[in-house]
Backbone as CSV, one residue per row, in Angstrom:
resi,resn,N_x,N_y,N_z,CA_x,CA_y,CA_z,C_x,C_y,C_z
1,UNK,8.557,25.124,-282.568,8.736,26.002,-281.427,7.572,25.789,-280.457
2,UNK,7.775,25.959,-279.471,7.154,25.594,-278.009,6.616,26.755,-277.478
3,UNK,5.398,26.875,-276.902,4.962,28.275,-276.348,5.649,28.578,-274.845
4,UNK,5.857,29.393,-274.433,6.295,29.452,-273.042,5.700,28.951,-271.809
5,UNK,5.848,28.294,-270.841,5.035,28.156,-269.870,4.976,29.371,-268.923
6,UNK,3.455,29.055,-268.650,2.794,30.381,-267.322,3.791,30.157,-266.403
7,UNK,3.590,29.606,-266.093,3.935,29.521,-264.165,4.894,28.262,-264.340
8,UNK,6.367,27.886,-264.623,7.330,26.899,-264.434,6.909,26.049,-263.114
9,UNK,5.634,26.820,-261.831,6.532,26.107,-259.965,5.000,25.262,-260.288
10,UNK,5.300,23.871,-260.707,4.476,23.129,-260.949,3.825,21.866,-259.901
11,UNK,5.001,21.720,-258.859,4.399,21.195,-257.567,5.374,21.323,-256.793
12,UNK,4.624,22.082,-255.462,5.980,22.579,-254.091,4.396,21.554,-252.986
13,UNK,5.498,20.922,-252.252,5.021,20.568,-250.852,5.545,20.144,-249.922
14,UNK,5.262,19.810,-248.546,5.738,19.713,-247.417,4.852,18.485,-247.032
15,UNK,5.242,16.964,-246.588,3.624,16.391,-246.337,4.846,15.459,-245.271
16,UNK,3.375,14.414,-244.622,4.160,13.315,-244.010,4.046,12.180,-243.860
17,UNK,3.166,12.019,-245.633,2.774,10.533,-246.159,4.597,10.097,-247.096
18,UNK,4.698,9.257,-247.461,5.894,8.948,-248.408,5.517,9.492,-249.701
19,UNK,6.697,10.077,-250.106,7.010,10.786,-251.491,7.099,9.919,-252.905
20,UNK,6.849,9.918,-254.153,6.485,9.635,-254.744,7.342,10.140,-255.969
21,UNK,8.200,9.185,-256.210,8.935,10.371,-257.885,8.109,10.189,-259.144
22,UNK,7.205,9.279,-259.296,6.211,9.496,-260.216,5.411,11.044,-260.303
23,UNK,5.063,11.127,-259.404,4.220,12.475,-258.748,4.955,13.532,-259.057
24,UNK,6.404,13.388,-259.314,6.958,14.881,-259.606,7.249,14.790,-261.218
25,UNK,7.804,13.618,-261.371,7.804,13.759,-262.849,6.624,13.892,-263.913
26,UNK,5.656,13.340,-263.241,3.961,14.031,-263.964,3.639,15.139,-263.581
27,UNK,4.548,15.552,-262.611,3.956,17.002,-262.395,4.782,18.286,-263.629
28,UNK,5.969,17.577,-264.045,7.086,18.354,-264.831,6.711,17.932,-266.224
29,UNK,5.639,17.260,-266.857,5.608,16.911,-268.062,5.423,17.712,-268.879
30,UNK,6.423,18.693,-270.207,6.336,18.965,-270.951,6.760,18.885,-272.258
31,UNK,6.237,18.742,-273.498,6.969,18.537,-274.565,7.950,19.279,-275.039
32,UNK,8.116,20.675,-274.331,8.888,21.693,-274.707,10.333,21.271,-274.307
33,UNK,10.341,20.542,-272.986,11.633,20.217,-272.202,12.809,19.463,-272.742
34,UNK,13.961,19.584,-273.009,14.597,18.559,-273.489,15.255,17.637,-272.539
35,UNK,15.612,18.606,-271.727,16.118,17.900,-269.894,15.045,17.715,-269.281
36,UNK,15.273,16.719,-267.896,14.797,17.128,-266.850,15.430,16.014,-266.000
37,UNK,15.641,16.952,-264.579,17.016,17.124,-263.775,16.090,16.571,-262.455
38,UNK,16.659,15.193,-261.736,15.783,14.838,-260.771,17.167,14.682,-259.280
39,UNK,16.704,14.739,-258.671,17.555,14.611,-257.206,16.544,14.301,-256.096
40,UNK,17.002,13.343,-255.273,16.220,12.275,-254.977,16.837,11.871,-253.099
41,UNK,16.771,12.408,-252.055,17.173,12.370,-251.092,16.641,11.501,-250.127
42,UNK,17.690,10.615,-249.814,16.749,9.615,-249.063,17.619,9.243,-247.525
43,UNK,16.931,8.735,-246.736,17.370,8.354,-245.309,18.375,7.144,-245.153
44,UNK,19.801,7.806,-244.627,20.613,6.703,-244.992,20.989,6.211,-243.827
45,UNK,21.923,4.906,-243.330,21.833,4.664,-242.105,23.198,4.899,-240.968
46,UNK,23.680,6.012,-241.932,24.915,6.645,-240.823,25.107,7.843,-241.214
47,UNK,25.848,8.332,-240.308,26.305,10.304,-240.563,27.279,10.847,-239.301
48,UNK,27.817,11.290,-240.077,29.329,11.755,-239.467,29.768,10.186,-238.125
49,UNK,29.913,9.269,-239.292,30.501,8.079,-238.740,29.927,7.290,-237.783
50,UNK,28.819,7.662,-237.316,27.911,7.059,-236.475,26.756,6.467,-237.383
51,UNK,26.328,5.451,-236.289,24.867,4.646,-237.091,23.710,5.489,-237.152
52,UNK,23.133,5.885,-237.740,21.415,6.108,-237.040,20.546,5.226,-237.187
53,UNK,19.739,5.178,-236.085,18.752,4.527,-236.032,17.400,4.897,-236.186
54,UNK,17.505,6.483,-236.119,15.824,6.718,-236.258,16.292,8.408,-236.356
55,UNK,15.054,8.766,-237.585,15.211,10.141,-238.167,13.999,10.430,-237.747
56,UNK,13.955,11.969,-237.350,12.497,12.554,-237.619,12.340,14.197,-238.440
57,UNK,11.933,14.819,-238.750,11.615,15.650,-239.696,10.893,16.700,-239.039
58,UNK,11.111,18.033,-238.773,10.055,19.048,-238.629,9.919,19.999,-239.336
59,UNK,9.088,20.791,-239.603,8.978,22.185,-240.412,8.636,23.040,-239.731
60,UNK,8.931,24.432,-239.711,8.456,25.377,-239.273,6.965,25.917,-239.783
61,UNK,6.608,26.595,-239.271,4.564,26.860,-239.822,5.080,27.519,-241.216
62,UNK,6.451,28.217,-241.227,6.149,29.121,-242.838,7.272,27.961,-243.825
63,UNK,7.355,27.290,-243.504,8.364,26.842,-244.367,7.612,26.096,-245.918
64,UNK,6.787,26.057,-245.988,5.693,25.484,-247.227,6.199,26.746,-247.886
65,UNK,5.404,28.052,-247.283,5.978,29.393,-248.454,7.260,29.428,-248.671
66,UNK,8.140,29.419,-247.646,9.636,29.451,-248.269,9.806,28.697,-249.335
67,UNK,9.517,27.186,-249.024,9.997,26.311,-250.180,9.242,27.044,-251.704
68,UNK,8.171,27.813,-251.161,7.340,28.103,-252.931,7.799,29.566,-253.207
69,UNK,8.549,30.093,-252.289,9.538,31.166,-252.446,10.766,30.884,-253.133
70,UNK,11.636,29.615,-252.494,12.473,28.924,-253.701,12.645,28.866,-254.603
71,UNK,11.286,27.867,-255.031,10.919,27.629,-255.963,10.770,28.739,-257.490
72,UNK,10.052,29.733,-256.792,9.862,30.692,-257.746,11.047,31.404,-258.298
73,UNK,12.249,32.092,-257.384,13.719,32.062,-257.466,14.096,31.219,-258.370
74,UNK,14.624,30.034,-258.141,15.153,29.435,-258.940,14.347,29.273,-260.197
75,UNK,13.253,29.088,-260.580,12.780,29.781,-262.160,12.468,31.009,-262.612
76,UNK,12.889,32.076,-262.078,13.070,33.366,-261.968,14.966,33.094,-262.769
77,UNK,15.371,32.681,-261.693,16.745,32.823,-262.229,17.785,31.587,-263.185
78,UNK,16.728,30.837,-263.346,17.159,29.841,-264.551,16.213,29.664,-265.599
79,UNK,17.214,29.184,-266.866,15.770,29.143,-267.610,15.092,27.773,-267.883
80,UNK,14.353,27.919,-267.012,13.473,26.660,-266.799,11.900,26.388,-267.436
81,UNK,11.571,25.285,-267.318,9.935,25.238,-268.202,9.204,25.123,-266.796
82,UNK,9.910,24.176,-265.797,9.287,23.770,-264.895,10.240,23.332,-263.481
83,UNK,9.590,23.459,-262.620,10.048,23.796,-261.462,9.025,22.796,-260.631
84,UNK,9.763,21.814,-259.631,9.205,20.580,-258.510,9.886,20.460,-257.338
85,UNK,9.164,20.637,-256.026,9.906,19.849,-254.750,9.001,19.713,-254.031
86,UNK,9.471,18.532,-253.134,8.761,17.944,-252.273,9.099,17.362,-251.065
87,UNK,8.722,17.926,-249.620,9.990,17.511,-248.714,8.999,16.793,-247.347
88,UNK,9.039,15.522,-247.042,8.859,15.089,-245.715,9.010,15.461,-244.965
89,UNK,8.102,15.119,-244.105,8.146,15.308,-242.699,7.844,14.393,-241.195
90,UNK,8.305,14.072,-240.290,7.592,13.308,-239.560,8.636,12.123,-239.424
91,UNK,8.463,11.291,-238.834,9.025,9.759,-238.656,9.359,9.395,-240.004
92,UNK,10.974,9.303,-240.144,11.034,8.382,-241.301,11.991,7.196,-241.071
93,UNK,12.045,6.084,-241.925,13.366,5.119,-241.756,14.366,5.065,-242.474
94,UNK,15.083,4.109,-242.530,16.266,4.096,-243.281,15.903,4.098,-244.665
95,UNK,16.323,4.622,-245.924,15.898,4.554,-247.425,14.362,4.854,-247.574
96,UNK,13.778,5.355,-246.610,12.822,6.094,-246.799,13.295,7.550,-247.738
97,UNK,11.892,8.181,-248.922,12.780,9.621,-249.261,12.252,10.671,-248.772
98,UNK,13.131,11.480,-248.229,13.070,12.594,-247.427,12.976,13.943,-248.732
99,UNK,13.513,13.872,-249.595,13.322,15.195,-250.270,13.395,14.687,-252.017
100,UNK,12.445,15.241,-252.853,12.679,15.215,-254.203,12.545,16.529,-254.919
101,UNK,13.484,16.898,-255.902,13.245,18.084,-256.831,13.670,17.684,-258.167
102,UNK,13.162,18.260,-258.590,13.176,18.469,-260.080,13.088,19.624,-260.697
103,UNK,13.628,19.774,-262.278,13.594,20.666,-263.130,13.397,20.511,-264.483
104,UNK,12.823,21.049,-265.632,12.704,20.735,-267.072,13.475,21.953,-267.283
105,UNK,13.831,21.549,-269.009,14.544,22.976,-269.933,14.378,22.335,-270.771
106,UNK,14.683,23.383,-271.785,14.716,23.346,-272.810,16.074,22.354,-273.168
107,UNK,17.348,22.782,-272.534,18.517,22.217,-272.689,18.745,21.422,-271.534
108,UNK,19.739,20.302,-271.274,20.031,19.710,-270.302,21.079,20.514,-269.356
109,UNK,21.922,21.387,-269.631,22.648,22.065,-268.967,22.032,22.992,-267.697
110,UNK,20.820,23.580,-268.416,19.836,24.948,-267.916,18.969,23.675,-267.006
111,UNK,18.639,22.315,-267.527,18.367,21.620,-265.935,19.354,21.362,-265.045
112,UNK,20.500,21.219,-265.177,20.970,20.493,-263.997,21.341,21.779,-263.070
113,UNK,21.827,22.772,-263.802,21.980,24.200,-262.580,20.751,24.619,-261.930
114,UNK,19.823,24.309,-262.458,18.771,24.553,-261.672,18.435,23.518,-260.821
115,UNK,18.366,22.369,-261.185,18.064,21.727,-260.112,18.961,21.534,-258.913
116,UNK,19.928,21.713,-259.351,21.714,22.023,-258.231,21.222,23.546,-256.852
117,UNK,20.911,24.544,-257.704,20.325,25.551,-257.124,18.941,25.164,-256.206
118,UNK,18.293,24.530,-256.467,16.664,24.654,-256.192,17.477,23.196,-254.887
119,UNK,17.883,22.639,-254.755,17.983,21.701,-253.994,19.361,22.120,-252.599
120,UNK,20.392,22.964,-253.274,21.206,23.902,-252.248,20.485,24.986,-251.955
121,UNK,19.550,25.457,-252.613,18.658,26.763,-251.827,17.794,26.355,-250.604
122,UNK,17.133,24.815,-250.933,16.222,24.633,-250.094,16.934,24.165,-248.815
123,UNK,17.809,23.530,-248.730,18.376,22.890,-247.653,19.325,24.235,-246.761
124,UNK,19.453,25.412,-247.719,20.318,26.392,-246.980,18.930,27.348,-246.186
125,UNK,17.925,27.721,-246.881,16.930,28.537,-246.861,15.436,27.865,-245.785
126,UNK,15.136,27.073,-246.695,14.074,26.342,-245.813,13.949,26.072,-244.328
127,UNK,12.711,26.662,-243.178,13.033,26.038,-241.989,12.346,24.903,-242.011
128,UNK,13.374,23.430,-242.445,12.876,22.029,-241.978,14.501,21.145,-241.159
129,UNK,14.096,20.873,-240.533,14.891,20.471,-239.316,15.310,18.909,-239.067
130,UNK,15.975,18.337,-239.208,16.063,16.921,-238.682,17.023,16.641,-237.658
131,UNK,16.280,15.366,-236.757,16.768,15.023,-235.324,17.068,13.601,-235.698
132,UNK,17.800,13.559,-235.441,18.790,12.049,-235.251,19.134,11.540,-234.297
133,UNK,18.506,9.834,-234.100,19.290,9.000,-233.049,20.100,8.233,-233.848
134,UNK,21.049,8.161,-232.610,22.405,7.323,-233.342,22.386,5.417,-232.439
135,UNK,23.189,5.284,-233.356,23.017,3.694,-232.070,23.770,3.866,-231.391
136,UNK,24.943,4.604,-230.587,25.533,4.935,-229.447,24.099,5.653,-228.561
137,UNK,22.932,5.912,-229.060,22.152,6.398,-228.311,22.465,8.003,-228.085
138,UNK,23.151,8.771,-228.542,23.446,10.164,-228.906,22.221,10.622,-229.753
139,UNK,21.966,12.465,-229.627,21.288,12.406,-230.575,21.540,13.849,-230.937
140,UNK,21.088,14.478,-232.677,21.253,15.501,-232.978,20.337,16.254,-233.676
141,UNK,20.464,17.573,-233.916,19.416,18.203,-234.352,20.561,18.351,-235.756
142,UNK,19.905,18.798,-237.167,20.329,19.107,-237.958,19.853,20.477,-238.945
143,UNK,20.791,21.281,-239.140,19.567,22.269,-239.762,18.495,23.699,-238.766
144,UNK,19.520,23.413,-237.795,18.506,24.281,-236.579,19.019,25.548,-236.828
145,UNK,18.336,26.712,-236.649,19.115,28.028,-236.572,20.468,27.643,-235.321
């Protein structure tokens, strides 16, 4: 038997160097875990049938706490060991990654709803914003109130 973990929200950030899935999965290392649930979002080079050519990323000043507001939620309401996300910002390119989360459990089931949750919470909840050029030269905001 495994002792409980303190605090499951083991790394939340917002940055606008490139993301790192090493970095989250050392951040989720426990022996207690039997799962752990990764989702991995990256910059692709079309959307709603158009090309893009160039993404950019903003956050609002509170959106770091939201995301560690998330965070805490979703291991509040799953049973989780550990709790990870990490979301860009700034100029990115094509297959660049824009967002990673993760989750540990005990069971593999209790990861993947959580990480399902923690990754539809953030994208519904979070203020981070993306602007899109298209190669028709159109462009869009995504995610805006």
């Amino acid at each position: 038997m495994t002792d409980p973990v303190p605090d499951p929200v083991r790394l939340v950030d917002i940055r606008d160097t490139p993301l790192d899935v090493t970095e989250v999965l050392d951040a989720l290392g426990d022996d207690g875990a039997g799962g752990l649930t990764l989702f991995v979002g990256q910059v692709r080079d079309h959307d709603g049938g158009k090309g893009v050519t160039a993404l950019d990323y903003s956050a609002h000043p509170t959106a770091l706490e939201r995301l560690r507001d998330v965070c805490r939620r979703v291991a509040a309401e799953h049973d989780v060991r550990g709790v990870a996300a990490v979301h860009r910002v700034g100029e990115l390119r094509i297959g660049d990654l824009a967002v990673v989360v993760a989750t540990t459990a005990a069971h593999r089931g209790d990861a993947f709803a959580a990480s399902r949750a923690l990754i539809d919470t953030l994208k519904a909840e979070v203020p981070i914003w993306k602007h899109q050029v298209f190669d028709d030269r159109t462009e869009e905001w995504v995610g805006t109130p």
